[in-house]
N, C-alpha and C positions, 0 to 999 in steps of 0.2 A: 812729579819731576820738577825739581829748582835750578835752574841755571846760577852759578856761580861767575862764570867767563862767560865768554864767548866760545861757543863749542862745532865741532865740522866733525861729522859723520859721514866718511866715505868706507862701504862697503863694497867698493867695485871688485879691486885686487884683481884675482887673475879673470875668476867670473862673477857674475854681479850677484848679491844678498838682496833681500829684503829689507826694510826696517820699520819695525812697526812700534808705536807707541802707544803703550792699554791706558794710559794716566792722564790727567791735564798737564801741561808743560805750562811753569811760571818762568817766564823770561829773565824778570826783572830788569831788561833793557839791556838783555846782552843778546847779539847777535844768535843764528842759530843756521848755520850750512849742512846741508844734506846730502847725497852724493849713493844713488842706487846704482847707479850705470843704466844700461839700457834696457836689461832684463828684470831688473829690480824692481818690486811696487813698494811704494811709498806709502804708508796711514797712520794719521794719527786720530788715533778713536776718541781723545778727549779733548779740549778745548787749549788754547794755544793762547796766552795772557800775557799783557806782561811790556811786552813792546819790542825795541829793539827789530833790526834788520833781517828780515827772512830771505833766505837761497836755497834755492834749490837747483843744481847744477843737470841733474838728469834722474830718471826714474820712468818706468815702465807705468802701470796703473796707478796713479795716485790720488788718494781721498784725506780729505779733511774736514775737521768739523769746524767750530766758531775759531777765527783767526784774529787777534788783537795785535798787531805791528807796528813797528815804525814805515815800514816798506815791503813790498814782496817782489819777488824775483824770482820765477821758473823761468830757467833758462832752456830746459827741454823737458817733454815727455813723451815718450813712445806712442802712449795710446790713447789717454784719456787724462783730466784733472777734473776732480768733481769735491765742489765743496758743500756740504752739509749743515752747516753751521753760517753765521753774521762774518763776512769779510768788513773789517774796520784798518784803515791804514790811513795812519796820518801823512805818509808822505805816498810815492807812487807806487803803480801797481803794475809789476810788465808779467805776465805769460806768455807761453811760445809752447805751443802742443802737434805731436804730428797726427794727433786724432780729434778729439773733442774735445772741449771747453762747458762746463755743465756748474752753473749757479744755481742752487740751490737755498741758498741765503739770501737776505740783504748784502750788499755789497757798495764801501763807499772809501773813496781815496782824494788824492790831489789827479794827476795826471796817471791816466788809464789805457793801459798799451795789450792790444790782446792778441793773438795771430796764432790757429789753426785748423785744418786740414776737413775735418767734419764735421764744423756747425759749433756755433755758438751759441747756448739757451740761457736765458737769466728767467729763473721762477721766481724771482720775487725782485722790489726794489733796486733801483741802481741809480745810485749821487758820485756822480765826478764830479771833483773842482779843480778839474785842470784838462788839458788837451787831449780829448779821447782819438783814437786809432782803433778800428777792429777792424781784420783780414778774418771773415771766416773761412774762406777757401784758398788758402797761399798756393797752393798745388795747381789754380785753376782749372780743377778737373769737374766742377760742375757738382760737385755734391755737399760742399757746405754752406749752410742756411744761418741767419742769422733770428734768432727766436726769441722773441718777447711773451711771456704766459700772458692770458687775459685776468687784465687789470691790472697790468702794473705800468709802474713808471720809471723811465729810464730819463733821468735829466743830467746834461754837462754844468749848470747852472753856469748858463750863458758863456763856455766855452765850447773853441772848435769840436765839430766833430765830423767823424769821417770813419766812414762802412763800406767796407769791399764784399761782397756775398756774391751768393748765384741767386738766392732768394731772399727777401725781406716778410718773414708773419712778424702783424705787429694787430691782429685781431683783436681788437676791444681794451686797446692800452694807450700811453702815451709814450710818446716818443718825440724830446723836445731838446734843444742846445739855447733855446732862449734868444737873449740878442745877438749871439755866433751865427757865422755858418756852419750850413749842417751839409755834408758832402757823401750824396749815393753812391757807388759804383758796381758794377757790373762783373762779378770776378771771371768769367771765360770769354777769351778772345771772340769779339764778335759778338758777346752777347749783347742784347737789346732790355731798356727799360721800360715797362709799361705805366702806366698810370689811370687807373679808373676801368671802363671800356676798354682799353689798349691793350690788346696784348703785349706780351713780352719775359724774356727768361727771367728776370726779375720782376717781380709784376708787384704795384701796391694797389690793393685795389679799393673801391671808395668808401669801404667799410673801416679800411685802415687809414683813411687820410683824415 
């Protein structure tokens, strides 16, 4: 699939569609909006080139594989977003999910905005170069975690960063903002941070420090 414009795929109407794509999409630097509704899952099975501005307004389960952008933008998803493939964005990167967030890829932007409901995992690498924000539990209901695989590295290179979780695994990887601050929090009222020995609802413990 060749983008000619800039093109928006809204399947909502009365009830929400699907929209799946079997092909690689070439951008060529034209925009690309998407638009499941709430019920709607979103996939694109083949790779995503090209550049230009990615949206995603709303969609129920959504997957993707290698992502090449100028920027990304979900602005909702019901359930999940799970990417497959290399997240590459020359400019920023916001998500907003009412379930899970699941990196699967490399993944690398300017400024990195993430917030949702049931845990954040990145399996592999992660380069911001701009002001990261992740809310893994916006609900503050105590169930999402923010998860590092072992061996990987998650760097701001030297920009702020800041993590809202109930819990922090970061077992056998790194986790660095460099000459930034780097700012934990605690996502349920009342909860408490540990560190080492410490207990606590957030606990790092000294294996991870």
């Amino acid at each position: 699939v060749t983008l000619g414009d800039a093109v928006d795929i809204d399947t909502t109407g009365g009830s929400a569609g699907d929209i799946l794509f079997s092909a690689a999409i070439a951008t060529g630097g034209n925009n690309l909006t998407l638009d499941a509704g709430a019920g709607g899952n979103i996939t694109l099975s083949g790779a995503l080139t090209g550049g230009g501005a990615m949206t995603v307004r709303d969609g129920k389960v959504q997957s993707y594989q290698a992502l090449t952008v100028g920027s990304l933008t979900i602005s909702d998803a019901t359930t999940s977003v799970t990417t497959g493939g290399a997240l590459t964005s020359s400019g920023a990167v916001n998500v907003t999910s009412g379930g899970s967030i699941v990196f699967n890829g490399t993944a690398s932007s300017t400024a990195l905005t993430l917030n949702a409901n049931t845990g954040v995992t990145f399996n592999q690498n992660v380069t911001s170069n701009g002001t990261t924000t992740i809310d893994t539990d916006v609900d503050n209901n105590g169930a999402g975690d923010f998860t590092l695989a072992s061996s990987r590295v998650f760097t701001t290179t030297n920009n702020a960063l800041q993590i809202t979780a109930n819990d922090i695994d970061l077992s056998g990887t790194s986790l660095t903002s460099g000459s930034a601050a780097m700012t934990l929090l605690v996502s349920e009222s009342g909860g408490t941070i540990g560190i080492g020995d410490t207990a606590g609802g957030l606990h790092i413990s000294k294996a991870e420090l």
